[in-house]
C-alpha positions as CSV (number, residue, x, y, z in Angstrom):
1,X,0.0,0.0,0.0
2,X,1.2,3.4,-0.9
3,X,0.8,6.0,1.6
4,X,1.2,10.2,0.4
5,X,1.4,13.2,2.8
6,X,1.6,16.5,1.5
7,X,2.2,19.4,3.7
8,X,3.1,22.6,1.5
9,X,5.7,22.6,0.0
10,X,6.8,18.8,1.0
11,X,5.0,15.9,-0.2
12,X,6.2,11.9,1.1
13,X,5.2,9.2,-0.4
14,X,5.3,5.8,1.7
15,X,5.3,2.2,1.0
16,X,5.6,-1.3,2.4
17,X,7.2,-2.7,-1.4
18,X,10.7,-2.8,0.2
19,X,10.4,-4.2,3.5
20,X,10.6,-7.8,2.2
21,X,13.9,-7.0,0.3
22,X,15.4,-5.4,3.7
23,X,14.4,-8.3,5.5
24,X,16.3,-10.7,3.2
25,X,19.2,-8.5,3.4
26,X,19.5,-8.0,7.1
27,X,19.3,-11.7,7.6
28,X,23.0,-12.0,5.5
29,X,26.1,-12.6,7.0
30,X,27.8,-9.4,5.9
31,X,25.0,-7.5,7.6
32,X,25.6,-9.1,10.8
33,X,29.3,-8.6,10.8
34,X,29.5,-5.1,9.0
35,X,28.1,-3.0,12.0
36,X,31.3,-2.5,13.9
37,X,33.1,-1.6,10.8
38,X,30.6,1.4,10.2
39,X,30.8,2.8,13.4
40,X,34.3,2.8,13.0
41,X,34.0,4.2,10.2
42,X,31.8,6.9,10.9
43,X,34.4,9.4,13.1
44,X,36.8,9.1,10.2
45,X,34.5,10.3,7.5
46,X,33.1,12.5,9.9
47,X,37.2,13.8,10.2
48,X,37.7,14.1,6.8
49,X,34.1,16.9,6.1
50,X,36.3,18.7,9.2
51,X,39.4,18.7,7.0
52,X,37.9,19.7,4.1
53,X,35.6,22.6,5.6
54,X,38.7,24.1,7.5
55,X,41.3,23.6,4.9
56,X,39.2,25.6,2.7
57,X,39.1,28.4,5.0
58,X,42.2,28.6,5.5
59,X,42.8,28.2,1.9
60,X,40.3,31.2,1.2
61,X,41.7,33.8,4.2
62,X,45.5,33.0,2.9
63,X,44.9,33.0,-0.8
64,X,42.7,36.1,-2.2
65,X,43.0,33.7,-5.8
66,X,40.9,31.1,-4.2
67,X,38.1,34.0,-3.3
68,X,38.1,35.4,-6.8
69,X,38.0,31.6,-8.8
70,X,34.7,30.6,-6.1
71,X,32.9,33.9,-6.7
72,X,33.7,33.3,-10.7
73,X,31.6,30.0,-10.4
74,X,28.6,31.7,-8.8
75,X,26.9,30.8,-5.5
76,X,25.0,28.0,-7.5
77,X,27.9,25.9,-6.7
78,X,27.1,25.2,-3.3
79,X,23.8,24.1,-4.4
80,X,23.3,19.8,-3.9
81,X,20.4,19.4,-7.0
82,X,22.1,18.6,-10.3
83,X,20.8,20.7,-13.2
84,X,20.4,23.7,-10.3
85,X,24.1,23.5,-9.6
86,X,25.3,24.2,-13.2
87,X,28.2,22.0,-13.1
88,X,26.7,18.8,-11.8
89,X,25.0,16.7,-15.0
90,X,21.1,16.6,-15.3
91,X,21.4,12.8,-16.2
92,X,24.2,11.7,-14.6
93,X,23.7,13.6,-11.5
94,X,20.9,12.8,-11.1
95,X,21.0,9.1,-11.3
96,X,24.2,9.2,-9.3
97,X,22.1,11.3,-6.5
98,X,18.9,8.5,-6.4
99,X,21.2,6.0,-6.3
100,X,22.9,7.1,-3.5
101,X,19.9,8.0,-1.2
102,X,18.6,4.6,-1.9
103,X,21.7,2.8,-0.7
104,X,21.6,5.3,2.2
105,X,18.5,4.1,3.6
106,X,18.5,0.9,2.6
107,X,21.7,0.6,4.5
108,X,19.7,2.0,7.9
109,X,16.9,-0.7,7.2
110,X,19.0,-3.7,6.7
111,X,21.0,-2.7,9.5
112,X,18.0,-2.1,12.0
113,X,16.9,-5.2,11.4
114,X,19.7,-7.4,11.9
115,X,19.6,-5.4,15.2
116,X,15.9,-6.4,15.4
117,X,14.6,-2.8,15.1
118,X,11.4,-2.9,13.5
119,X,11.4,-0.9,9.7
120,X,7.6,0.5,9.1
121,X,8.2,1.3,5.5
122,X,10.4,3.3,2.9
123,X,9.8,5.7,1.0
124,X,10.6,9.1,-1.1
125,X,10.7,13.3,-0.3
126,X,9.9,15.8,-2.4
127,X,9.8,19.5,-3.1
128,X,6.8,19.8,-4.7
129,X,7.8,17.3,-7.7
130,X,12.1,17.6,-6.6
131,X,12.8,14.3,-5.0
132,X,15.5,15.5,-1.9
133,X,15.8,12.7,0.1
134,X,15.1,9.0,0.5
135,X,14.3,7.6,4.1
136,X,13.7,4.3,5.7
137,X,10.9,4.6,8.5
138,X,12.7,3.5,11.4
139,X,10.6,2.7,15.0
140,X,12.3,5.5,17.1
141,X,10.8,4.6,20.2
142,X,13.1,0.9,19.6
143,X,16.2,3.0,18.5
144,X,16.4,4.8,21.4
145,X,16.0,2.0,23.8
146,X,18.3,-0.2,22.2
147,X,22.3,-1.1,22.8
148,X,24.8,2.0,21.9
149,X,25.9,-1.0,19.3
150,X,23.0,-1.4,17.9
151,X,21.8,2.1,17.3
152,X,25.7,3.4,16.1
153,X,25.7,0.5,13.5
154,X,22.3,1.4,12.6
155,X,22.7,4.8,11.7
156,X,26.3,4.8,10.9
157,X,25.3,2.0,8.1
158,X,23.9,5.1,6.1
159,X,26.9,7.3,5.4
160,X,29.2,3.5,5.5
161,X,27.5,2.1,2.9
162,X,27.6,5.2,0.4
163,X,31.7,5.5,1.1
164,X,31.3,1.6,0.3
165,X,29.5,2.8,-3.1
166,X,31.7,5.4,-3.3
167,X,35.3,3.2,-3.9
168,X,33.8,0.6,-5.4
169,X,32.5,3.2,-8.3
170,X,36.0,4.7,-8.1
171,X,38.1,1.4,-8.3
172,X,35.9,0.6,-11.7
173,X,36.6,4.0,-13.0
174,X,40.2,3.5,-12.5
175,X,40.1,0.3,-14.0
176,X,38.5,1.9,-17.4
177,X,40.9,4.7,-17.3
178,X,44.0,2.5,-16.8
179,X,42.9,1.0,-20.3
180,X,42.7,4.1,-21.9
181,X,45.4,5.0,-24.5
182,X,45.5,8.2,-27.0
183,X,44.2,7.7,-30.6
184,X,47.3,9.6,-30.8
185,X,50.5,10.0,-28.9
186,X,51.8,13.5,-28.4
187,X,50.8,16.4,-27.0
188,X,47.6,18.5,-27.2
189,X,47.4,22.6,-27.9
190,X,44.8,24.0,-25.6
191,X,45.7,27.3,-26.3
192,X,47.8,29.7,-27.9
193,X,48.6,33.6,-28.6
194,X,46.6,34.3,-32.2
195,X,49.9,36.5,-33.0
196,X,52.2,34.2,-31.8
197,X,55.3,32.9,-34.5
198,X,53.4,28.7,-34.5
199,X,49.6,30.6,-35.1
200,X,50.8,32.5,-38.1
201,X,52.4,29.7,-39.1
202,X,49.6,27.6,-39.7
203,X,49.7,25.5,-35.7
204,X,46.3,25.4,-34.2
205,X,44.3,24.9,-30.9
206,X,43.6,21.0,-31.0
207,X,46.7,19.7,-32.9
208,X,48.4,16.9,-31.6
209,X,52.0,17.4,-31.8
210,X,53.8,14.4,-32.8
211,X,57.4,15.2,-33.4
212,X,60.0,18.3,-33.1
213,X,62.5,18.8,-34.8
214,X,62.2,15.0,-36.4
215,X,62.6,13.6,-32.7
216,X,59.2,11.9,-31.6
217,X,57.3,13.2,-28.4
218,X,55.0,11.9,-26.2
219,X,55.4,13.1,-22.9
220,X,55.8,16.8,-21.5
221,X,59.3,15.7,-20.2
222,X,60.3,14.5,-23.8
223,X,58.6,17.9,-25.0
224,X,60.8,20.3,-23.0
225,X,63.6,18.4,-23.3
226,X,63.3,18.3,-27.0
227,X,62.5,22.2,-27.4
228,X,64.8,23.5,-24.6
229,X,68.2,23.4,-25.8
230,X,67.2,25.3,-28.8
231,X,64.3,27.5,-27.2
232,X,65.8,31.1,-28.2
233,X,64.8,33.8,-30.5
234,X,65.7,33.3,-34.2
235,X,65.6,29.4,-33.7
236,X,63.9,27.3,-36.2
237,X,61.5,24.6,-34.6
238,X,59.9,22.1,-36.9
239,X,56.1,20.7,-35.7
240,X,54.9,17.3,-37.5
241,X,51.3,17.1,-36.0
242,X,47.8,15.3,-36.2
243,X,45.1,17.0,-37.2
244,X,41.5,15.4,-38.3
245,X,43.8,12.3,-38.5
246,X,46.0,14.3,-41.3
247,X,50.5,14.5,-40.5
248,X,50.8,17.9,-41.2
249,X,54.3,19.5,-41.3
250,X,55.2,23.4,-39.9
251,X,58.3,25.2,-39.5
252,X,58.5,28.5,-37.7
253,X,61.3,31.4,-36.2
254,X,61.4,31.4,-32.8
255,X,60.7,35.2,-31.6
256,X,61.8,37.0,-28.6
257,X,60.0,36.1,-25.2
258,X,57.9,39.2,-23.6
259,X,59.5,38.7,-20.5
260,X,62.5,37.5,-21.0
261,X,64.2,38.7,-24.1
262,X,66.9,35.9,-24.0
263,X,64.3,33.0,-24.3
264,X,62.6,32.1,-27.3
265,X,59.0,32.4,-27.7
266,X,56.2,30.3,-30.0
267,X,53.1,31.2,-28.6
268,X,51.6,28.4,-27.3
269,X,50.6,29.0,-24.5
270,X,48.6,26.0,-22.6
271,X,49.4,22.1,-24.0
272,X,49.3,18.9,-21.8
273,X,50.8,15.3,-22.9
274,X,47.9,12.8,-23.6
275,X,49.5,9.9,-22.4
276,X,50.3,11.9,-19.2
277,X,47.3,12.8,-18.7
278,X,45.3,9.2,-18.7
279,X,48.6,7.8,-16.8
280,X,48.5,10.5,-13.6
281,X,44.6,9.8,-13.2
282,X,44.7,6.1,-13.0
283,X,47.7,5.7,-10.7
284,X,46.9,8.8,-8.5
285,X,45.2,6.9,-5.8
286,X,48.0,4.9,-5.7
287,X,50.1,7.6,-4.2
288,X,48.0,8.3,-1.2
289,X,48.5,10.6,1.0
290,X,49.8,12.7,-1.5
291,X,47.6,15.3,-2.3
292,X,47.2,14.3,-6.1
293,X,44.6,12.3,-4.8
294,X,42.4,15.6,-4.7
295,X,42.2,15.1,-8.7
296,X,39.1,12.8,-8.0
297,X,37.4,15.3,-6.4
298,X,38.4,18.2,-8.9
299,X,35.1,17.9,-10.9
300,X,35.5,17.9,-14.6
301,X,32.9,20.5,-15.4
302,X,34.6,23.1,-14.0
303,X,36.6,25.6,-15.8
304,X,40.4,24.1,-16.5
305,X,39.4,20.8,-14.6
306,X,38.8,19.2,-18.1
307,X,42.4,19.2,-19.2
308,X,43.2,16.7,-16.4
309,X,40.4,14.0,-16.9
310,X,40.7,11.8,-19.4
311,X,37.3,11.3,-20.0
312,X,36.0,14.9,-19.7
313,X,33.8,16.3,-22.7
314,X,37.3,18.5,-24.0
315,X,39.8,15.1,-24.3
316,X,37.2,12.6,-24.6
317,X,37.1,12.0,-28.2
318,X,40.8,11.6,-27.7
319,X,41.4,7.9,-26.6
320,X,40.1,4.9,-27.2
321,X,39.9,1.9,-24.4
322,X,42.2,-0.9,-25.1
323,X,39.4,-3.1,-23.4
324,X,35.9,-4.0,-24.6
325,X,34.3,-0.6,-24.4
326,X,36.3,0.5,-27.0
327,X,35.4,4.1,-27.9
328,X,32.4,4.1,-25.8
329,X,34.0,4.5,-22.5
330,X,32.8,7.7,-22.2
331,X,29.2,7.6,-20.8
332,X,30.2,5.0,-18.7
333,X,33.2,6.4,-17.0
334,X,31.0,9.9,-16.5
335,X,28.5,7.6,-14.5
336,X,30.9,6.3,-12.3
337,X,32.9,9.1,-12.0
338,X,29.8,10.9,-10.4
339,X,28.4,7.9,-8.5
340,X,31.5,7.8,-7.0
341,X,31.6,11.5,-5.9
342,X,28.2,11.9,-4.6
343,X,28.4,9.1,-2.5
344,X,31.4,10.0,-1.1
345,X,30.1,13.7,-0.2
346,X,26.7,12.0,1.1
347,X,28.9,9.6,3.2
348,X,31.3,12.4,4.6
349,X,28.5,14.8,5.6
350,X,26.5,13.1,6.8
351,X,28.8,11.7,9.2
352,X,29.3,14.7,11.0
353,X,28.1,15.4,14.3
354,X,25.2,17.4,13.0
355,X,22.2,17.1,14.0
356,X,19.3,15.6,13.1
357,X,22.0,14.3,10.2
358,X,23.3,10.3,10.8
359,X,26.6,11.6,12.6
360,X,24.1,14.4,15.1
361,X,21.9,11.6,16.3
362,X,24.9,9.0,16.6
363,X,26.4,12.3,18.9
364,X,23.1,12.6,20.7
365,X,23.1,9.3,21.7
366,X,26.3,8.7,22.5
367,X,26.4,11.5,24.5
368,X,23.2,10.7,26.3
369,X,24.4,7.2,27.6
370,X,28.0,8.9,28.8
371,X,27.0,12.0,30.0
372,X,23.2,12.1,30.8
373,X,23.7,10.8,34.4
374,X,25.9,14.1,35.2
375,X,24.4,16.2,33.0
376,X,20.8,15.4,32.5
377,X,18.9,15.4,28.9
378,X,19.0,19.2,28.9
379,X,22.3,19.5,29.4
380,X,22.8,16.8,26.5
381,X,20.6,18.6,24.2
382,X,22.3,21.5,25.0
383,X,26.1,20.2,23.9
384,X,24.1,18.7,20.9
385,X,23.1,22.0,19.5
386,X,26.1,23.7,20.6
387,X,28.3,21.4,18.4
388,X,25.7,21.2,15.4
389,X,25.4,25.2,15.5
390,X,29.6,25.6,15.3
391,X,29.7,22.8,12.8
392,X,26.8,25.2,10.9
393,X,28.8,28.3,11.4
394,X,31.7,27.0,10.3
395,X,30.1,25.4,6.9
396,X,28.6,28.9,6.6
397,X,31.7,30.5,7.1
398,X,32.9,28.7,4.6
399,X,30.8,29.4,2.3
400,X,30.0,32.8,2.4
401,X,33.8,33.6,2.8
402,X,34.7,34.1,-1.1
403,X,31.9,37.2,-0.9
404,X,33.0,39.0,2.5
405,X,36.9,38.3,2.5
């Protein structure tokens, strides 16, 4: 039976459908075992929201160039509803988003009942006709009278399971990337200076540089290395490039650099190295805790995020996967790519001891069976909303930073 409230502007829609499914599920062995691993779990992502939300403070106080690029992508950015938030896909936001609310409360179902709390039904919320939220109707009353355990791995389940959505989708991207190899080696103009000495000489944005000088290039270290001992004004460099598929040969005079009138200057001005490109995506994670782990959360619809993702609309069309997908990687690497990085923002927010969110109730309860004996339910309600309003301040803070700094 389907069940509909509407109280303007939210309407809820409840059913029964998936009890049966969450039953099955809670009955597995991985359900029974998982529950410690997610309430470990749960203070780490909760950690790594912290980390992000004060890094970027600090980031935005120090650097006035962080300020400027945030207010250049609009206050829309913030915003969690693909299609709203310009730079999250309609489609593949979207899906990405329902998939991860539904694993979110599935998670709390299966979870409360292998801890024998009774589920009364699932279920969708809605803006008027914007779905916002999934939610499994959980028997409070049961919640709150049951082991610290039991409750932690039952909420903590939520935000576990989405980081467990969130790798998996990563590890599969990774795979397709690592198969990925350019139609064809060399290196890609982005851009380049319309009265520069390679423009006038017929180079364009898009070629594929293939050789200099006769000596092949692939990488940006064989490209410097190739260029640099001869990079001065009134040198001759030699370009054999792809373009449309087509070797096309250019020679041009080196001119004198702008700012440095002993250096040589052609004029282009922004190129990356294909090869390099699919190569430090895929083995990034690999070299964790290094910070060019942060590419995977750099998303490719921004403005110069493109030129690092190999499967980005700009570089796209230029490899092909050396697997089965062939040249129709594309659509499925994009799905992944944002499956895996809106579960992992559902997972790490909602981890944070902010309440009513997964993490605040976890808090509230925690604190309630350490505390509430000296401190009595007010004074646990009060250290409740005193951590969920400077968690709120700072998030705020954080956001509206870019605009007041």
């Amino acid at each position: 039976m389907v069940k509909k409230e509407f109280s303007f502007p939210f309407l809820s829609i409840k059913t029964e459908a998936g009890l049966p499914i969450i039953e099955r599920l809670s009955k597995t062995s991985i359900a029974k075992r998982s529950g410690w691993v997610f309430i470990f779990l749960l203070p780490v992502l909760a950690a790594i929201t912290i980390y992000f939300v004060l890094s970027s403070i600090v980031n935005i106080i120090t650097n006035p160039n962080v300020g400027v690029i945030i207010r250049e992508l609009g206050p829309a950015i913030n915003l969690p509803w693909p299609g709203v938030n310009p730079y999250l896909p309609i489609v593949y936001g979207w899906i990405a988003l329902f998939l991860g609310m539904a694993v979110h409360e599935f998670a709390h179902g299966v979870q409360a009942r292998a801890s024998g709390i009774p589920v009364r039904s699932v279920g969708l919320m809605f803006i008027l006709i914007f779905p916002i939220a999934a939610f499994v109707e959980i028997d409070d009353k049961e919640l709150g009278k049951t082991s610290l355990k039991k409750m932690g791995s039952t909420l903590a389940s939520g935000p576990g399971m989405n980081f467990v959505t969130a790798v998996v989708a990563l590890l599969l991207l990774l795979l397709i990337v690592s198969s990925l190899v350019p139609v064809q080696d060399g290196i890609l103009i982005k851009q380049m200076n319309l009265e520069g000495p390679a423009y006038k000489a017929g180079v364009k944005p898009g070629d594929i540089i293939v050789e200099v000088n006769g000596l092949k290039v692939s990488s940006l270290q064989d490209f410097i290395n190739t260029i640099e001992p001869v990079y001065k004004p009134g040198a001759n460099l030699t370009f054999n490039l792809v373009r449309d598929g087509q070797i096309h040969v250019y020679e041009f005079t080196l001119v004198k650099n702008p700012d440095n009138s002993s250096r040589g200057y052609m004029g282009i001005e922004q190129y990356i190295s294909l090869k390099d490109v699919a190569n430090n995506y895929a083995s990034a994670l690999w070299r964790f805790p290094s910070r060019e782990v942060l590419i995977y959360v750099v998303i490719p619809t921004l403005p110069g995020a493109a030129s690092s993702t190999p499967f980005s609309d700009l570089l796209h069309t230029y490899y092909v996967s050396d697997s089965l997908l062939g040249n129709n990687f594309y659509e499925i690497s994009n799905l992944l790519y944002w499956v895996w990085l809106i579960n992992f923002n559902l997972a790490i927010f909602n981890a944070i001891p902010l309440y009513p969110l997964d993490g605040g109730y976890v808090f509230k309860y925690t604190c309630r069976r350490f505390l509430g004996r000296r401190i009595g339910e007010k004074g646990v309600k009060a250290l409740v909303y005193l951590v969920s309003f400077l968690l709120v301040a700072l998030i705020a803070f954080m956001i509206a930073a870019p605009y007041i700094m």
